[in-house]
N, C-alpha and C positions, 0 to 999 in steps of 0.2 A: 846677914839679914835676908840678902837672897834666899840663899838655903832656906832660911826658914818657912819665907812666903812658899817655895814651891812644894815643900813638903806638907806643909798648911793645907794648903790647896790639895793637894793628891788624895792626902787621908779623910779630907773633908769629903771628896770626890766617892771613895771606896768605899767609906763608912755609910754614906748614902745608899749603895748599894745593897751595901751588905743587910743594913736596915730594912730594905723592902724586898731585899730577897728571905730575911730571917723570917715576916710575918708570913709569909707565904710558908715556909718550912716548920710551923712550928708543931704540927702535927707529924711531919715524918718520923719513923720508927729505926732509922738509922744515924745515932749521935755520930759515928766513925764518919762517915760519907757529911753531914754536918759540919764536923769539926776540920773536917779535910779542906772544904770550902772557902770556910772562916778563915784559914792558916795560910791556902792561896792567895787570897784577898789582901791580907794582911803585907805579905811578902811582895803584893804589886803594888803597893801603894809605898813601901819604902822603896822597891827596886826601878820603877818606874820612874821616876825622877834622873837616873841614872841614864839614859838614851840622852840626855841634854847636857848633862854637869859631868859625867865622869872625869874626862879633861881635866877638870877642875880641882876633883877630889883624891885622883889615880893617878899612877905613872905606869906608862909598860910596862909587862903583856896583860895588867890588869885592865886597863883603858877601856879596850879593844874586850875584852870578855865581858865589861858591865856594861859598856854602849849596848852589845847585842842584847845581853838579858832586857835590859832598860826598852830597848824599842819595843822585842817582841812583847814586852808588858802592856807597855803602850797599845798597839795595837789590840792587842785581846782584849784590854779596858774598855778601848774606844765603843767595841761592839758589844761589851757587857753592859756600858753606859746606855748607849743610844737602843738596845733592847729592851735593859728596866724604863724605859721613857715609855718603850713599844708598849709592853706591858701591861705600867699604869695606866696606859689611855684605854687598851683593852678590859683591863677590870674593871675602871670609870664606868664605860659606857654597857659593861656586864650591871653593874649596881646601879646605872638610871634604867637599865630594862626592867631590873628585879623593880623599882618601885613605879612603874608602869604596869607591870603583870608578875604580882606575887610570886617568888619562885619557879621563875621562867625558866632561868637558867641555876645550875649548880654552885653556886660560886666560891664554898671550902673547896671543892674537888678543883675548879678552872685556876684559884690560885695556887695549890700544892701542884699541881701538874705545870703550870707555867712555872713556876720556880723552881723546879726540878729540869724543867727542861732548858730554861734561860741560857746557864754556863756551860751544858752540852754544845747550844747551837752555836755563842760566839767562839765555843773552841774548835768546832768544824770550819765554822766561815776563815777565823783566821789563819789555820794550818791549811784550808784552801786556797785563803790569799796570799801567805808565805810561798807558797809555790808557785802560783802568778807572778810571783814579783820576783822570785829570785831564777825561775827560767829566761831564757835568752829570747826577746820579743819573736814575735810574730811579724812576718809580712804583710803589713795593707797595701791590696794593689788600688791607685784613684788612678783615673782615668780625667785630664781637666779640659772640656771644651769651648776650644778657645774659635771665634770667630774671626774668619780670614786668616786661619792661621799657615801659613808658608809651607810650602811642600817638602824645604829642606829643615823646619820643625816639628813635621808629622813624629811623632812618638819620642821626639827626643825627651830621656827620663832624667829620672833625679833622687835620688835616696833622701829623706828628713830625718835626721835622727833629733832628739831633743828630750830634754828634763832628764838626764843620763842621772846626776848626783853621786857625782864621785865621791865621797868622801868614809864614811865612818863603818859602811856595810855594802860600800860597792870601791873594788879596788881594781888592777890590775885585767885581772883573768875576768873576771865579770865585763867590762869591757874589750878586750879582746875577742870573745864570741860575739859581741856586738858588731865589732869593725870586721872578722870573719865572714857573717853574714853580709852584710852592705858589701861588701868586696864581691861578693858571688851571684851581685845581681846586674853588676858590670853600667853601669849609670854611668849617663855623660857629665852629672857633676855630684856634689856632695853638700847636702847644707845641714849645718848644726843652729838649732834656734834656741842656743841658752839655756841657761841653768846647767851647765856642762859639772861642775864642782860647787863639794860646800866644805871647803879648805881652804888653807895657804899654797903657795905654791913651793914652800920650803915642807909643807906635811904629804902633797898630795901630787908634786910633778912627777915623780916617778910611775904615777899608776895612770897617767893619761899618753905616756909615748906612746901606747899603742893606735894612735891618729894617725901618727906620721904614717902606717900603713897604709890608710885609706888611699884607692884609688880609684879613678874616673877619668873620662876624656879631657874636663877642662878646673877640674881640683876640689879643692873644699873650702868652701865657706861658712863663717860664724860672724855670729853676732851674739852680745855679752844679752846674758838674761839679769833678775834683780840678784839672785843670788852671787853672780860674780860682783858683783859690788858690795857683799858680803863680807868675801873673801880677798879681795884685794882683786880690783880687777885692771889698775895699771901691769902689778906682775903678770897677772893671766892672760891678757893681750899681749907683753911680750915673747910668754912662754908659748902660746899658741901659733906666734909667726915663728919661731923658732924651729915649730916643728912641721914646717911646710903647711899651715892651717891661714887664709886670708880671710883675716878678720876686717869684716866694715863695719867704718865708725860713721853712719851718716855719710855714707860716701858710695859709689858704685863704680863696677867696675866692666866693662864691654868685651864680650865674646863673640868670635865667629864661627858658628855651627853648620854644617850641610849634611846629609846623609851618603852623598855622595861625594868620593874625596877629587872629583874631578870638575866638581860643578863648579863653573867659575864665580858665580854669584854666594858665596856662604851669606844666611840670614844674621843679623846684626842683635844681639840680645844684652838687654841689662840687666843686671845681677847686683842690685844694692840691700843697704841694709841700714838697721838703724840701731842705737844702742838701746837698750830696752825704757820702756816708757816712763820709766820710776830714777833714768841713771841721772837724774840732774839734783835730785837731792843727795847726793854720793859727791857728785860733782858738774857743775853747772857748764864747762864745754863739753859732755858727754848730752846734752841736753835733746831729746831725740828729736828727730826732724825728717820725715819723709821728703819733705818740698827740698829739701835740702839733699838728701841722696840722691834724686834725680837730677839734681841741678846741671845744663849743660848737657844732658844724654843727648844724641844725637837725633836729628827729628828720621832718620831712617832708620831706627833702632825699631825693630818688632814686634817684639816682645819685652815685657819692662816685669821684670821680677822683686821683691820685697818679701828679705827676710826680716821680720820683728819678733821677739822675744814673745810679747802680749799682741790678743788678739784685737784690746783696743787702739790699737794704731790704724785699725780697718776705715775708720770714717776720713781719715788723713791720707791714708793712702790711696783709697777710691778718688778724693779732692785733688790730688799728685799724678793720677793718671798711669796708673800701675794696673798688670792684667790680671796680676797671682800672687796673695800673699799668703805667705806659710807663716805659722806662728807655732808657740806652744803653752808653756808656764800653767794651763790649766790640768793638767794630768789624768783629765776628765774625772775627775772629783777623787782618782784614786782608788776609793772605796765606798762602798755607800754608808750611810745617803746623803755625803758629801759633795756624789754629784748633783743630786736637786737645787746644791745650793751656790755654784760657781756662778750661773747665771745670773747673777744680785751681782758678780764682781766684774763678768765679762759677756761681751755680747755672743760670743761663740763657744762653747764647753766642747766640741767636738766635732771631726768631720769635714765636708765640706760645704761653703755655704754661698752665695750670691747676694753682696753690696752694690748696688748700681751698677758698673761694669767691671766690677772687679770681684774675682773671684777669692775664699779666703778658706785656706786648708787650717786648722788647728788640730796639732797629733795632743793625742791622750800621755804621749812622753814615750822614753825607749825604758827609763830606768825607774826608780822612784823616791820619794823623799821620807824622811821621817822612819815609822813604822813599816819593816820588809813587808811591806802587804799589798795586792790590789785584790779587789771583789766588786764584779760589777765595769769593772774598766780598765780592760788587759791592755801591760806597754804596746807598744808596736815602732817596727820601723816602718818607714813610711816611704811606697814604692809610688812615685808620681809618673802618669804620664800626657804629655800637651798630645790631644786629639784635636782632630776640624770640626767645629760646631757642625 
């Protein structure tokens, strides 16, 4: 019955397309180029389902060959879809001119030329977004200033990586240029904010050792995003301490930092975390709690750090009395113009931003999810540094 509904849905999805791409075509003088169209079309709406179900319906190395067709479907659909919307609203508002001022505008000639051009554009955008997404992020340098901040925490940094999504179209070697990079920028610590995998840990532990390379002065940290509660995230926590990775559950953990290895004073820093905002319907002691990661920190602690998966933990955390928090889970909408729309789900889609006295970094993600695509909103790792206000 599943099956059904999703294929239901897809073809309904294509067939729509194909519908208000057809009137717009119906005057062109090339049936080949036509029928070429129609056959694409055709072939995405049964193959497109496939990014989700293969699993389902495949065994190796078929799996793994219909997942990729299925996504890159996906994706090129997406932008077929939200263009014909484009479109429509533009020849609408072509036909209230025309009946405002009698053939103002052309509007045979603006629909054959839109429709001819539609499936050109979503195929440029997505073979531009396919290479955004499957190149190895970008460096973002942030600069975070912090007031009264300590002289032996001038510049000390910190690599973010987040929204990796290990699973169906990022494995192994896709993150190993990841962990390459972060290694080369030589940070005093390492923080992972979730959504690390979208697997089991019997399908997909193999393709995340490359962590255990990660290195820094005082190590790496993680905190579970909603997707590891997806996928099992008792396994994933233990597979991640496993591999030299300290994961906080709601808990934090005290480092001693200076710049200089002599100063007797090193500054006193918390480094908590929380399980991601959504982990209590998974499981209700994952239940997230900033007040509760700080609990106990020492009143000569410094600086008070807070990794959360989601950016809405920001109101909770500012209430907890935390200086910086990194987030992720928004992917800054990915692709457009899915980012105009993240902000309906989170107070922060990207950047860095100012809550009362706390400040709150959310990265755009290192990897991505779904469809291999970004446009509009390139991964990045995320090169932090604590400056003096």
């Amino acid at each position: 019955m599943a099956l059904a509904v999703v294929y239901s849905f897809s073809l309904a999805l294509h067939g729509l397309v194909t519908w208000r791409l057809s009137l717009g075509l119906e005057s062109f003088d090339s049936n080949l180029a036509i029928t070429l169209v129609w056959m694409l079309l055709l072939a995405s709406a049964v193959l497109m389902p496939m990014g989700l179900l293969a699993r389902r319906v495949s065994k190796p190395p078929a799996t793994e060959v219909l997942t990729w067709i299925g996504l890159l479907c996906m994706g090129l659909f997406s932008s077929l879809l939200v263009l014909t919307v484009v479109r429509e609203t533009l020849l609408l508002l072509a036909h209230a001119t025309n009946a405002l001022w009698v053939d103002a505008l052309p509007l045979h000639a603006l629909q054959l030329s839109t429709a001819l051009a539609l499936p050109v554009l979503a195929l440029l955008i997505t073979m531009l977004g396919f290479w955004n997404a499957r190149r190895t992020a970008t460096v973002v340098q942030v600069d975070v200033p912090i007031t009264n901040l300590p002289e032996a925490l001038q510049g000390f940094s910190m690599a973010q990586i987040s929204d990796i999504h290990v699973g169906p179209t990022i494995k192994t070697h896709y993150l190993q240029r990841i962990v390459d990079k972060v290694n080369g920028l030589n940070v005093n610590m390492v923080a992972i904010t979730g959504d690390l995998v979208d697997g089991s840990v019997k399908e997909l532990g193999q393709h995340v050792a490359p962590l255990a390379q990660l290195s820094s002065t005082h190590g790496t940290f993680f905190v579970t995003g909603n997707h590891e509660y997806y996928s099992g995230a008792h396994s994933w926590i233990e597979t991640l301490r496993a591999l030299g990775v300290q994961v906080l559950m709601n808990e934090h953990v005290l480092i001693q930092h200076s710049t200089d290895t002599q100063d007797p004073e090193p500054a006193v820093m918390v480094i908590a975390g929380v399980a991601d905002y959504s982990a209590h319907h998974f499981d209700e002691s994952h239940r997230s709690d900033p007040h509760k990661a700080i609990a106990l920190a020492p009143d000569h602690a410094v600086f008070k750090l807070l990794l959360a998966h989601q950016p809405r933990s920001a109101s909770e955390a500012a209430d907890a009395g935390f200086d910086l928090q990194l987030s992720g889970h928004t992917h800054g909408g990915q692709f457009w113009p899915w980012n105009h729309f993240v902000q309906f789900q989170q107070p922060y889609t990207a950047g860095l931003h100012k809550l009362r006295d706390l400040w709150v970094y959310t990265s755009r993600g290192t990897g991505y999810w779904g469809p291999p695509k970004r446009f509009g909103a390139p991964s990045e790792i995320t090169h932090l540094r604590l400056v003096r206000a």
